[in-house]
C-alpha atoms as one frame of an Amber mdcrd trajectory, in Angstrom:
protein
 101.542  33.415 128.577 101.137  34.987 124.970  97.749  33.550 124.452  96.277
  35.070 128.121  98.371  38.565 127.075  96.121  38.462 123.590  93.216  37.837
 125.509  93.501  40.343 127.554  94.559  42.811 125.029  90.856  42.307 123.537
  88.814  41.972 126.924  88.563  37.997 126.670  88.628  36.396 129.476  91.504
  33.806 130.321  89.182  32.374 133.948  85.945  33.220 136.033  84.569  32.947
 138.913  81.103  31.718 139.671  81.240  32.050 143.239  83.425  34.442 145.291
  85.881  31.822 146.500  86.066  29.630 143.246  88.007  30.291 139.947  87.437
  28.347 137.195  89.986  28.333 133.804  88.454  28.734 130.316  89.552  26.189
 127.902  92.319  27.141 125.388  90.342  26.834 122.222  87.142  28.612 123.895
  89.734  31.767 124.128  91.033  31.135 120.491  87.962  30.578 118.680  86.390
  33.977 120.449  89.415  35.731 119.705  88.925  34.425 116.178  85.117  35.791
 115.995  87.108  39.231 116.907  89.371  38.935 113.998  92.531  37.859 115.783
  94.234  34.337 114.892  95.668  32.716 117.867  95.809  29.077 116.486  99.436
  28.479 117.224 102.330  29.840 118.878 103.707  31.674 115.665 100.390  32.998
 114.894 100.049  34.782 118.763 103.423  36.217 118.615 102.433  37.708 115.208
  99.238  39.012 116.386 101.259  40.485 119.551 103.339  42.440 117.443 100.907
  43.562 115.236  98.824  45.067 118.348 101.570  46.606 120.214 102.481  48.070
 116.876  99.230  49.763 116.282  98.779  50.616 119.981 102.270  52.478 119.580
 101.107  54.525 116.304  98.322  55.445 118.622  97.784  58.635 120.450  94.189
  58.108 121.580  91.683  55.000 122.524  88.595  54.386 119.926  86.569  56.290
 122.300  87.369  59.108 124.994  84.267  59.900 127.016  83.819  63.312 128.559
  80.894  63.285 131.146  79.296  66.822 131.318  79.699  68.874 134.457  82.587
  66.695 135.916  85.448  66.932 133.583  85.299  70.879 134.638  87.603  72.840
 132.403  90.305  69.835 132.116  90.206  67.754 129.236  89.062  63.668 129.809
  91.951  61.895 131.454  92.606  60.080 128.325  94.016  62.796 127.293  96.206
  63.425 129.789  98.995  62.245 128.221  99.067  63.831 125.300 102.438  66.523
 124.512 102.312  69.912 125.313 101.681  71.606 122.057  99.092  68.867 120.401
  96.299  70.411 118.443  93.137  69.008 119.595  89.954  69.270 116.157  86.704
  68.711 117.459  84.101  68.433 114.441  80.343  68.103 115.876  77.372  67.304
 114.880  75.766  70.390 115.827  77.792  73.295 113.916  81.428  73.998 112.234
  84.467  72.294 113.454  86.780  73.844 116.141  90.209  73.675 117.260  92.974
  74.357 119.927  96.027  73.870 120.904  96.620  71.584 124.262  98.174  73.471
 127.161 101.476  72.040 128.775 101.101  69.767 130.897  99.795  71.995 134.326
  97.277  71.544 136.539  97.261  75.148 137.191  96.358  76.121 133.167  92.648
  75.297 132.014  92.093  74.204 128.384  90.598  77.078 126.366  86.848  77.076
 125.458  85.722  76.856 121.704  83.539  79.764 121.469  79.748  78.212 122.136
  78.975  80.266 118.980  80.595  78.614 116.581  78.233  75.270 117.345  75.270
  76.889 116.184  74.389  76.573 112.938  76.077  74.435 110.037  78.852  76.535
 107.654  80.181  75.279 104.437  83.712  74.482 104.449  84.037  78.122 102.041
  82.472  80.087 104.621  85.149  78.674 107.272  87.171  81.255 108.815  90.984
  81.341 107.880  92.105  79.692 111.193  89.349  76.640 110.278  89.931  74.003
 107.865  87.059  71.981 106.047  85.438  69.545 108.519  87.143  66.055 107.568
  90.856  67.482 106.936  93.767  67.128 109.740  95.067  70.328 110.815  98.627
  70.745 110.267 101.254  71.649 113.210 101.394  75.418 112.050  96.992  75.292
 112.486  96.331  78.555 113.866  93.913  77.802 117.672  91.323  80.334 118.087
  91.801  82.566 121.163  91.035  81.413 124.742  87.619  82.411 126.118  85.665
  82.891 128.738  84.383  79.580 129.984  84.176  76.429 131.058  86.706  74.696
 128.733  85.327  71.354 127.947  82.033  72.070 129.645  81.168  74.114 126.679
  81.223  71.181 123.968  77.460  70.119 123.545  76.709  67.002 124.277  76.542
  64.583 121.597  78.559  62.062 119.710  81.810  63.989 117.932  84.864  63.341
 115.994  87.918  64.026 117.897  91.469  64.396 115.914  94.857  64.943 117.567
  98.268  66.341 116.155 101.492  66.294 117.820 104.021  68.988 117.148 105.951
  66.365 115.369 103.386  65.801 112.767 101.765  62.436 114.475  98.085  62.437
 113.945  95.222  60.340 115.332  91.552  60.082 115.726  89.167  59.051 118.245
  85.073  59.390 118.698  84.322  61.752 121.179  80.969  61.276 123.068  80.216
  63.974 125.680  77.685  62.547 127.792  75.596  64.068 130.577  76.895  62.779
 134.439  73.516  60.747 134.374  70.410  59.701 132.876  66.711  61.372 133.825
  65.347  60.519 136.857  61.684  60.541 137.751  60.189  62.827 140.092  59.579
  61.309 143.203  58.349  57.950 144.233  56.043  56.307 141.886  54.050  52.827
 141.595  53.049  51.129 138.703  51.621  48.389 137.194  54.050  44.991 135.410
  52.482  43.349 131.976  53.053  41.242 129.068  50.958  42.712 126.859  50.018
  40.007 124.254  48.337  38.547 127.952  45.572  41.749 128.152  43.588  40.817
 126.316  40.055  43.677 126.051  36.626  42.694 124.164  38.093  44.474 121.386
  41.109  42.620 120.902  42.028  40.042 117.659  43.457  37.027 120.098  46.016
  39.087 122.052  46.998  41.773 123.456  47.409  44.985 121.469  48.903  49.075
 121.212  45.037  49.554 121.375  44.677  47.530 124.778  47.951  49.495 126.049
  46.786  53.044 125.327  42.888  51.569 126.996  44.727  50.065 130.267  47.094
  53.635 130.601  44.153  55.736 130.224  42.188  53.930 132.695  44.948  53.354
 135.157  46.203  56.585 134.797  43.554  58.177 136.000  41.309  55.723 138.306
  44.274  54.192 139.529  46.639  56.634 140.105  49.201  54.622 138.828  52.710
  56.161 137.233  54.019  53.491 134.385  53.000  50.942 132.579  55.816  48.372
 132.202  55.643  45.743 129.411  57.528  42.845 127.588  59.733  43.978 124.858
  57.624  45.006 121.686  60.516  43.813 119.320  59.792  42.790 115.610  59.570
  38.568 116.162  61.470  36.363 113.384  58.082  34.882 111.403  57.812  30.999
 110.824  55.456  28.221 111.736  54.958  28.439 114.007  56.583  31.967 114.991
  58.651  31.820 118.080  56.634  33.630 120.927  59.489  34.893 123.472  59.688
  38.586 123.056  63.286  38.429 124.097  64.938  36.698 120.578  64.022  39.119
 118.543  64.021  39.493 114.624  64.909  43.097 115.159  65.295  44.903 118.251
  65.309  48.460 116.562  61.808  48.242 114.718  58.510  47.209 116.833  56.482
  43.923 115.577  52.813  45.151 113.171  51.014  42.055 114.916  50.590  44.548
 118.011  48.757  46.881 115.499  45.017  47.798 116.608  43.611  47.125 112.918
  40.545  49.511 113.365  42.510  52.681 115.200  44.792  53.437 112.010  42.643
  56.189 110.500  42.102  54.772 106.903  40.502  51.872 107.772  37.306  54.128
 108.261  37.425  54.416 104.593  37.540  50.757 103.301  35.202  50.708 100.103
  32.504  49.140  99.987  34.284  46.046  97.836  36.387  45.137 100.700  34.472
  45.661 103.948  32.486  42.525 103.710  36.118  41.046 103.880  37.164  42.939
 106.728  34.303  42.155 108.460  34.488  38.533 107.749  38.278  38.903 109.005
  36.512  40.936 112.116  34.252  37.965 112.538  37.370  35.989 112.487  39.390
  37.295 114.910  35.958  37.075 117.485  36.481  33.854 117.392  40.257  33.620
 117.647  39.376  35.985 121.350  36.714  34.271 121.789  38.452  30.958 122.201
  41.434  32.663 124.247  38.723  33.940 126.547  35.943  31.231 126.894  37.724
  27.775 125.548  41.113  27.562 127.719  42.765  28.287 124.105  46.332  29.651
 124.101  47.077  33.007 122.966  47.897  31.587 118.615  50.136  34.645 117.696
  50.224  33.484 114.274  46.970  33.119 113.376  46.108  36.913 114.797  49.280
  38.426 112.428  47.350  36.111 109.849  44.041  37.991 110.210  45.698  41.230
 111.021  47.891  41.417 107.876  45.510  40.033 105.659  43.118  43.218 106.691
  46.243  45.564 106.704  46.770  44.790 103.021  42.984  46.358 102.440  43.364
  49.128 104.664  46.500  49.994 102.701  44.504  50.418  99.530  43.003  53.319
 100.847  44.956  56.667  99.558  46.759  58.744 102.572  45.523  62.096 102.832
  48.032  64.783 102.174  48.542  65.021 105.880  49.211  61.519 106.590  51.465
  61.371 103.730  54.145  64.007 104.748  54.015  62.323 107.858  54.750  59.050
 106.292  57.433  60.646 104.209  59.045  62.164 107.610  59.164  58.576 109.265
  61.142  57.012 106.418  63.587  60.011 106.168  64.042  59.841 109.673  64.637
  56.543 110.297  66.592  56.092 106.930  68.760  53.093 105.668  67.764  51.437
 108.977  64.198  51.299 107.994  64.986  50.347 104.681  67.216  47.333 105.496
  64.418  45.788 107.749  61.522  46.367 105.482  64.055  44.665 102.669  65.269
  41.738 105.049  60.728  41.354 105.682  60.291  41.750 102.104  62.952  39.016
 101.532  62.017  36.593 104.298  58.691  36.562 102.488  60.509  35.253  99.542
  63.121  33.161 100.555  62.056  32.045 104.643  62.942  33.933 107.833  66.316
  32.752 107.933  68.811  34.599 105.614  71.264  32.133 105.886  69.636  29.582
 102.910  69.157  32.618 101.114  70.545  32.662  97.557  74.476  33.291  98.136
  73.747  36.881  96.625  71.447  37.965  98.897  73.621  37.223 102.485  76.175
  39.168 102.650  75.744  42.480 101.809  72.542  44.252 101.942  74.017  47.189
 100.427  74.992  44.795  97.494  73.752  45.465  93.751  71.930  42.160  94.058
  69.998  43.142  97.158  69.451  46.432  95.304  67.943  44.528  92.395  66.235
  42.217  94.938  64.646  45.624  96.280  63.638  47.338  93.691  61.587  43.877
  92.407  59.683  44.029  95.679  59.179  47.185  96.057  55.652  47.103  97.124
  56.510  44.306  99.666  59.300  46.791 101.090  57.043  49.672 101.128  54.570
  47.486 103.107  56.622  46.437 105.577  58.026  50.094 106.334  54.530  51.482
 106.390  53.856  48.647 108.729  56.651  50.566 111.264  54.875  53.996 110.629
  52.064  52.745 111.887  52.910  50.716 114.754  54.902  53.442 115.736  52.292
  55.934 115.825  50.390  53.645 118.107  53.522  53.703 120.497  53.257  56.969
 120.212  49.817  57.138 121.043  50.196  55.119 123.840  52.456  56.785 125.785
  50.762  59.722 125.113  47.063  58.803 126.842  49.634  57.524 129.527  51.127
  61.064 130.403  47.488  62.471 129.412  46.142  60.232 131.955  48.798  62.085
 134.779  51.336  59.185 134.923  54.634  60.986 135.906  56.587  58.153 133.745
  54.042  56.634 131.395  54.999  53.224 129.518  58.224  51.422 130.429  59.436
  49.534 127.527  62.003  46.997 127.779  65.133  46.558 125.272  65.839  42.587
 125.361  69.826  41.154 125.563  70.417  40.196 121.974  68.501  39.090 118.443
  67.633  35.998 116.797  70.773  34.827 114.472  68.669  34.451 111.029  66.661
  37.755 111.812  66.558  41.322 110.139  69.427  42.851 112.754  71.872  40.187
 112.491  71.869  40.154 107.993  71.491  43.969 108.475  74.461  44.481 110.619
  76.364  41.464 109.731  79.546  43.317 110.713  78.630  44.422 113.863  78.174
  40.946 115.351  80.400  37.926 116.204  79.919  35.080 113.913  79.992  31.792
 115.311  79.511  32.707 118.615  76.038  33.101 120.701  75.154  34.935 124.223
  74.268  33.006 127.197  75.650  32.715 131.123  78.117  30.830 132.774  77.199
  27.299 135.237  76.321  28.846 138.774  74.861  27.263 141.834  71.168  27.694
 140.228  72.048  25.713 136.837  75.556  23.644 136.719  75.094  23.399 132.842
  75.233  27.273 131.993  72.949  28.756 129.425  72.765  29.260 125.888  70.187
  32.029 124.416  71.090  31.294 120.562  71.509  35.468 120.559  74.862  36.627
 118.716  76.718  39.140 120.648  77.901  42.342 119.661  81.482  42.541 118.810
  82.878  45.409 121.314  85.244  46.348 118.415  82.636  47.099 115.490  81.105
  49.175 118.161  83.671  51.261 119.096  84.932  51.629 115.307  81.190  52.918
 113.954  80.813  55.410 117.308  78.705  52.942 118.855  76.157  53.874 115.890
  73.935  50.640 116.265  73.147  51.026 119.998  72.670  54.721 119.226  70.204
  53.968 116.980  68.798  51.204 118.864  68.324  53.101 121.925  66.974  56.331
 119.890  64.436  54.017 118.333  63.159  52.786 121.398  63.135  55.947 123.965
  61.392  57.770 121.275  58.147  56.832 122.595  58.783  55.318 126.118  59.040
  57.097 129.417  61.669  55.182 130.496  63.358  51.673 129.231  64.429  48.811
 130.984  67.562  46.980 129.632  67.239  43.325 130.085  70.304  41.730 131.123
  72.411  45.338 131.807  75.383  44.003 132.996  75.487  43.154 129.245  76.914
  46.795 128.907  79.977  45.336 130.961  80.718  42.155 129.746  78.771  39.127
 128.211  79.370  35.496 128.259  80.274  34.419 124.937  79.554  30.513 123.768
  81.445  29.150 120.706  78.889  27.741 118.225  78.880  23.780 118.602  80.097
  24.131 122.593  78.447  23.834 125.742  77.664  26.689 127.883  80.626  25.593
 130.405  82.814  25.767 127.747  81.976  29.634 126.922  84.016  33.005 128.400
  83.472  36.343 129.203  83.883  39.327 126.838  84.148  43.031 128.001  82.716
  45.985 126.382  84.416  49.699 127.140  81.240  50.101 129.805  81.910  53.807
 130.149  81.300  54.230 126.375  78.284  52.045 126.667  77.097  54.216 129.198
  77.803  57.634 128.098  75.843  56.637 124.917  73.092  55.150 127.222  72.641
  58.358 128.829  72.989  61.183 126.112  70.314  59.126 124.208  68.310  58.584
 127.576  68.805  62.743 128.400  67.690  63.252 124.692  64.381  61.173 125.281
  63.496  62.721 128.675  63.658  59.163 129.812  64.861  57.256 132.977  66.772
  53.750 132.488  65.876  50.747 134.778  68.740  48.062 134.920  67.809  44.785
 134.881  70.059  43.117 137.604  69.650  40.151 138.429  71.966  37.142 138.464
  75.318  36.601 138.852  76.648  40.663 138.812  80.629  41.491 138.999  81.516
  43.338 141.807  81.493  47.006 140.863  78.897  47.093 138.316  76.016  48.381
 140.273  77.963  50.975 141.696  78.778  52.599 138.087  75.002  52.106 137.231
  74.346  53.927 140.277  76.955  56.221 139.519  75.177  56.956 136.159  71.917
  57.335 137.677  70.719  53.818 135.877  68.059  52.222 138.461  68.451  48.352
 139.574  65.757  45.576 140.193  64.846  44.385 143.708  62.970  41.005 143.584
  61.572  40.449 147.396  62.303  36.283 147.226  65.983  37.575 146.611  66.364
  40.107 148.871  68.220  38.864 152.065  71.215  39.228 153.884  73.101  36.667
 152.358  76.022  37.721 153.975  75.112  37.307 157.455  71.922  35.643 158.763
  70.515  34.504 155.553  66.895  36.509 156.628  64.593  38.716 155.005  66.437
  41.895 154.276  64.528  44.707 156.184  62.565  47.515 154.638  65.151  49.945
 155.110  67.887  48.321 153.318  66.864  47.770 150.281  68.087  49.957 147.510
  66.681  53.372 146.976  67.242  53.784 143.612  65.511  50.625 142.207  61.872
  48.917 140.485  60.904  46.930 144.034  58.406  44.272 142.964  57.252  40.766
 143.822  58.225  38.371 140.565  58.934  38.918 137.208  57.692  37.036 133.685
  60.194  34.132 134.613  59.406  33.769 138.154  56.113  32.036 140.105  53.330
  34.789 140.715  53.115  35.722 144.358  49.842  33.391 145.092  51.591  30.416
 143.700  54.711  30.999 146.242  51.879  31.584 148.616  50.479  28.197 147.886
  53.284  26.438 146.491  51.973  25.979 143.747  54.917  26.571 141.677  56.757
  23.586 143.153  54.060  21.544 142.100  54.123  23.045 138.415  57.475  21.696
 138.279  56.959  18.455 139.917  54.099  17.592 136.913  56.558  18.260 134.280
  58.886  16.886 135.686  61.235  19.598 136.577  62.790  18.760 140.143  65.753
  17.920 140.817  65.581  16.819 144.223  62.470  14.555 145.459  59.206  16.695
 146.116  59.091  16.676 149.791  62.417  18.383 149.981  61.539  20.912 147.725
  58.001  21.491 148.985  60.147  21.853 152.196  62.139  24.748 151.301  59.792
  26.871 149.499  57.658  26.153 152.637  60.008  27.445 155.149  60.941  30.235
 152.688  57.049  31.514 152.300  57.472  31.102 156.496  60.020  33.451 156.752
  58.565  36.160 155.104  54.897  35.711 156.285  56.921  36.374 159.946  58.834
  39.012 158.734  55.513  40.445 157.358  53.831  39.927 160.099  56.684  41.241
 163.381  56.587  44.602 160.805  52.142  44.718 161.156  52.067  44.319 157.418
  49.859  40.803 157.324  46.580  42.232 159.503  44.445  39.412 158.150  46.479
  36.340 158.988  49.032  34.193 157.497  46.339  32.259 156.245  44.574  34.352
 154.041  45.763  34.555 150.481  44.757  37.884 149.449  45.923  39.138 152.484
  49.138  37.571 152.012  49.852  38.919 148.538  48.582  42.631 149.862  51.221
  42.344 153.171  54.189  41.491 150.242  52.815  44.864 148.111  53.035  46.857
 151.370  56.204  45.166 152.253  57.604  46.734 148.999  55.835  50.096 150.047
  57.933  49.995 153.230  61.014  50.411 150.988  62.878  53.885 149.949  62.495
  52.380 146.448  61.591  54.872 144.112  59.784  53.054 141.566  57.246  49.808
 142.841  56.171  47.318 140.498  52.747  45.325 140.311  52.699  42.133 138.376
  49.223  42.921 137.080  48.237  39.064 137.309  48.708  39.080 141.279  45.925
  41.565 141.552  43.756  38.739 140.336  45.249  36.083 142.052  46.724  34.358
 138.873  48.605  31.104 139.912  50.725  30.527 136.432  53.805  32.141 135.076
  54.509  33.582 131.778  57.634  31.771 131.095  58.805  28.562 132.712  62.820
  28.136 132.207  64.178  25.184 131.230  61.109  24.599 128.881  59.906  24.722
 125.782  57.233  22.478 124.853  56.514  21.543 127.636  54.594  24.406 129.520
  52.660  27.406 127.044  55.685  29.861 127.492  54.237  33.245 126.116  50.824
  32.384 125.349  48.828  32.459 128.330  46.327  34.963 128.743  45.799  37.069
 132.278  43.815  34.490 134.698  42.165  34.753 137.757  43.177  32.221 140.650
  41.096  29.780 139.090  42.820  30.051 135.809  39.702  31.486 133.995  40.999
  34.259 131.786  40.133  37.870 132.831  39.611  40.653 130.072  40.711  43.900
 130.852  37.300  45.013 131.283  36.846  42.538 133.934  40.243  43.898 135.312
  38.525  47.403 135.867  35.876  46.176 137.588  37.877  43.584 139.779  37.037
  43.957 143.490  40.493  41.794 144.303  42.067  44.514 142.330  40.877  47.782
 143.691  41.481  46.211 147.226  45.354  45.450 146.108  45.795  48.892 144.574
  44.081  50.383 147.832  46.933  49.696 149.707  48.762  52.460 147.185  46.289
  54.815 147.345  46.592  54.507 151.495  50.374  54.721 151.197  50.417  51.768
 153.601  53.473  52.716 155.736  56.188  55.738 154.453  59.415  54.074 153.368
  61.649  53.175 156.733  65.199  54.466 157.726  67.649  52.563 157.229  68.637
  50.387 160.759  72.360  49.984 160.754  74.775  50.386 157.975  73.439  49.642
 154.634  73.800  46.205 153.042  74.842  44.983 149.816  72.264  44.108 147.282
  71.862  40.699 147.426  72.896  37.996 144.423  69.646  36.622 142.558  69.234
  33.626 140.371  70.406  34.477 137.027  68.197  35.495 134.229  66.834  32.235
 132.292  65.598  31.935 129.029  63.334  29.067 127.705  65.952  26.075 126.336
């Protein structure tokens, strides 16, 4: 009993359930050694009770949780209920980021008495703590008991504290003090006007005649411009753009990360970064023998059956980087340089250091020299630093520039009349030897790695290798790395899609050296999460998409709802699993939602057309079952929605016909209220091969495949413009096919979709 009372205490998880009627326990030493990664020894008896006592103890000295959240518009004039409790007489300090801080005294405890309102003046503009008035101490101190309040006014109480992430300090009449972060939030995050189609990419697989071997910010900018306007097309949603963990070879997934925070140089278009106009003379015969290079490298992708070789493009693209950087910056570009590393500050620093350092040591900072792990605010990091200074400098002009291409990206997007412009996507967690993990080695759970729990589509569980967050470092630095994460992303994105989001909820945590069964669940204080999520999503101007998928808790996409935080509809998952087990009709699906046909880890609609994706599996081996069976049931599951496609006059050219086929599903999805519908760009040429296969790794080119037509002959995005198969697909948009169906009946429950997979 005093083990599942710690757990609980801390949000671990003492049993699960992978399917509504089924609970399964969590081994003992699964619960101690995550309660151990969270700083809490529960080896033995003794050492429980003593941790017990030393939490109920600190729980009594405390007047307020980590965080109290205070959502904008529906708190009113009452304070959050975590406050409720607090005695009649408590001074309440409030110091913001925006301006001076202010102070008042609770009321007692009546529902008939509204809090008073700071006056909005004193937020704007920064004072000194000598230009305070006499009722306001210094920002930093604790008001005393005798603190004079300033005088009620006119107002909406706490509807007149700005939004933003503030320091909030109690005292009780009886001298008792605490402090809490305060993060007022608004009641949810942007939405986009109206209904809106769009177009579903990995980008490294778009490849144009200009490209160096993949995909590139060049390509991006090229395909929004074009789409924008020809198509009339609203976003552009790609793979995550994260900074990858370099080695030989470099691992390819997008989603395990070096850093999250800081986007990867090897997306870089070489010749749009303005000083490479001005190479001298001495070095242009090298960057056009580098130039001559990467032709080749494209060349091969495009003409050979090659796979997309990430490494050797970063090889050719740094190499010509390193000349372009000789060239002075202007006075212009320099302030702007200067800007971007004061703005993004010891965060940029850090990863350019950790780069700088991987160059010297390898990518993983683990079998660094002892001196270097630990700390990277140590003196010998510092010294470490300052010796590769140049490398540093580099690596954070690197970021400047990539970032200006992001920038420029999303702008020819919204230039091009696209309502939402590019969707980026924020992946679940980061590689455990990259430039996050040694950055913010405190912030993460050592020893323990991010993955999901057995369910009926994978009895072994997964394991991702990503270290988790530890809910407790979050709450104690104001959630400052997912502030900063999310800041660094929404800063040029029209709206972000979180992989994984019920990750904001809970995660499934697996002890380093176990198996995935033997792993448990850890919650996270969600309404933190998502008051952060959407005062940095409000700041951007940007809507959130939730990716959620898999096995979801009951409740969660309700507060994501709630929160104005849009879901993902998959048609092959969209039934009514609770009662006949058919297609779930047009009507109700979700409203507020991405509708689309796959994703990068599912088959592309013409190989569930043709089955071709059972057959993928069968040649490597993949089945579980014999290959009639299977070929079986993704027969009779194609069936049932070529007959629901067809009773609703959506399949006009026969069940037969593939285009047709993959047209009916896109106006299938049109049918829908959802406000957002995805195209996988590859089904508008018929491609027959998926990006990522779960469950593999050598075995099938995860991440390196280029877009291909149905013959598997790569197209260039050129080609893509011209396309005849593609125009016809997006005319089915343009027509507005059928207008989005009432709902028949009462509405039913998102369905439950195979979990998220990562390669093993």
């Amino acid at each position: 009993m005093g083990l599942a009372r710690l757990a609980a205490l801390h949000g671990v998880a003492m049993s699960y359930q992978p399917s509504a009627h089924r609970t399964l326990q969590v081994p003992d030493d699964t619960v101690v050694a995550v309660l151990a990664a969270l700083g809490v020894d529960a080896r033995t008896p003794e050492a429980v009770r003593t941790a017990l006592e030393a939490h109920e103890a600190a729980a009594a000295r405390r007047l307020l949780p980590p965080t109290v959240v205070s959502w904008a518009g529906e708190d009113g004039p009452q304070p959050p209920p975590a406050l409720a409790g607090l005695p009649a007489g408590t001074v309440l300090r409030i110091e913001t980021e925006q301006g001076p801080a202010v102070e008042w005294e609770s009321p007692p405890p009546d529902p008939s008495r509204t809090l008073p309102s700071p006056d909005p003046q004193s937020f704007r503009g920064p004072r000194s703590p000598s230009q305070a008035p006499p009722h306001e101490e210094a920002p930093g101190s604790v008001p005393g008991p005798g603190a004079a309040v300033p005088p009620p006014v006119a107002g909406e109480g706490w509807g007149q504290l700005p939004l933003g992430v503030h320091r909030l300090s109690v005292r009780t009449p009886d001298g008792t003090g605490d402090a809490a972060t305060l993060v007022v939030a608004p009641g949810r995050v942007p939405q986009q006007p109206g209904r809106t189609y769009g177009l579903l990419v990995q980008l490294y697989s778009l490849l144009s005649r200009r490209s160096w071997g993949m995909g590139d910010l060049g390509d991006l900018a090229e395909l929004a411009a074009w789409s924008g306007r020809s198509l009339g097309v609203g976003f552009v949603q790609i793979n995550p753009l994260h900074a990858a963990v370099p080695g030989a070879p470099t691992d390819p997934s997008p989603y395990r990360p070096s850093s999250r925070r800081f986007p990867d140089p090897v997306h870089l278009r070489v010749e749009d970064v303005p000083e490479y106009a001005h190479v001298p003379a001495a070095d242009r015969a090298r960057v056009d023998g580098l130039l001559e290079r990467a032709a080749a490298l494209r060349d091969g992708v495009l003409n050979k059956g090659e796979l997309i070789d990430r490494d050797a493009v970063w090889g050719l693209k740094k190499e010509a980087l390193e000349l372009v950087r000789r060239v002075p910056l202007g006075p212009g570009r320099r302030a702007a340089y200067c800007d971007f590393l004061a703005g993004q500050g010891t965060a940029l620093e850090d990863h350019a250091t950790w780069c700088a350092l991987a160059e010297a040591h390898g990518s993983d900072w683990h079998a660094w020299p002892a001196e270097l792990r630990d700390d990277p605010r140590s003196a010998a990091v510092g010294r470490a630093r300052d010796e590769l200074y140049d490398r540093v400098d580099l690596h954070c002009w690197l970021a400047w520039l990539t970032d200006s291409q992001l920038a420029a990206a999303q702008l020819a997007a919204r230039g091009a009349g696209m309502p939402v412009g590019i969707v980026h996507d924020l992946a679940v967690g980061v590689h455990p030897g990259g430039a996050d993990a040694w950055a913010q080695q405190d912030a993460y759970a050592r020893g323990m790695s991010v993955g999901a729990p057995p369910d009926a589509f994978n009895a072994l569980g997964q394991d991702w290798g990503l270290p988790p967050w530890r809910p407790d470092a979050l709450a104690a630095t104001a959630y400052a790395p997912f502030r900063d994460l999310l800041r660094g992303l929404l800063r040029n994105a029209g709206a972000l899609r979180i992989d994984h989001v019920m990750g904001l909820f809970r995660l499934w945590w697996v002890p380093e050296g176990r198996p995935p069964t033997d792993g448990t669940y850890v919650r996270y204080d969600a309404d933190a999460m998502l008051a952060v999520l959407a005062l940095e999503a409000h700041l951007a101007g940007a809507s959130v998409i939730g990716e959620d998928l898999g096995t979801v808790e009951p409740g969660v996409r309700d507060a994501l709802a709630e929160r104005g935080v849009s879901g993902t509809s998959v048609l092959w998952f969209e039934r009514d699993w609770a009662g006949t087990g058919e297609p779930l009709p047009p009507g109700a699906w979700r409203e507020h939602c991405l509708a689309t046909a796959t994703t990068h880890d599912l088959p592309s609609t013409a190989a569930r057309l043709t089955g071709e994706h059972v057959a993928l599996r069968h040649r490597l081996g993949l089945l579980t079952r014999p290959l009639a069976d299977e070929r079986a049931e993704a027969s009779v599951e194609v069936a049932d929605w070529l007959s629901c496609l067809a009773r609703l006059g959506l399949l006009p050219e026969g069940a037969g016909d593939e285009e047709g086929g993959i047209r009916a599903v896109y106006r299938f999805l049109l049918r829908t209220p959802a406000r957002m519908v995805g195209i996988w760009l590859p089904d508008a040429v018929g491609d027959r091969r998926p990006q990522n296969l779960p469950g593999t790794w050598d075995q099938y080119p995860n991440w390196r495949l280029p877009v291909a037509d149905a013959e598997g002959r790569p197209v260039t995005l050129e080609e893509l413009a011209a396309s005849p198969r593609l125009h016809e697909l997006i005319d089915v948009f343009r027509t507005g096919a059928a207008p989005p169906a009432p709902p028949a009946g009462p509405p039913v429950a998102p369905p439950t979709a195979p979990p998220d997979a990562r390669p093993a």
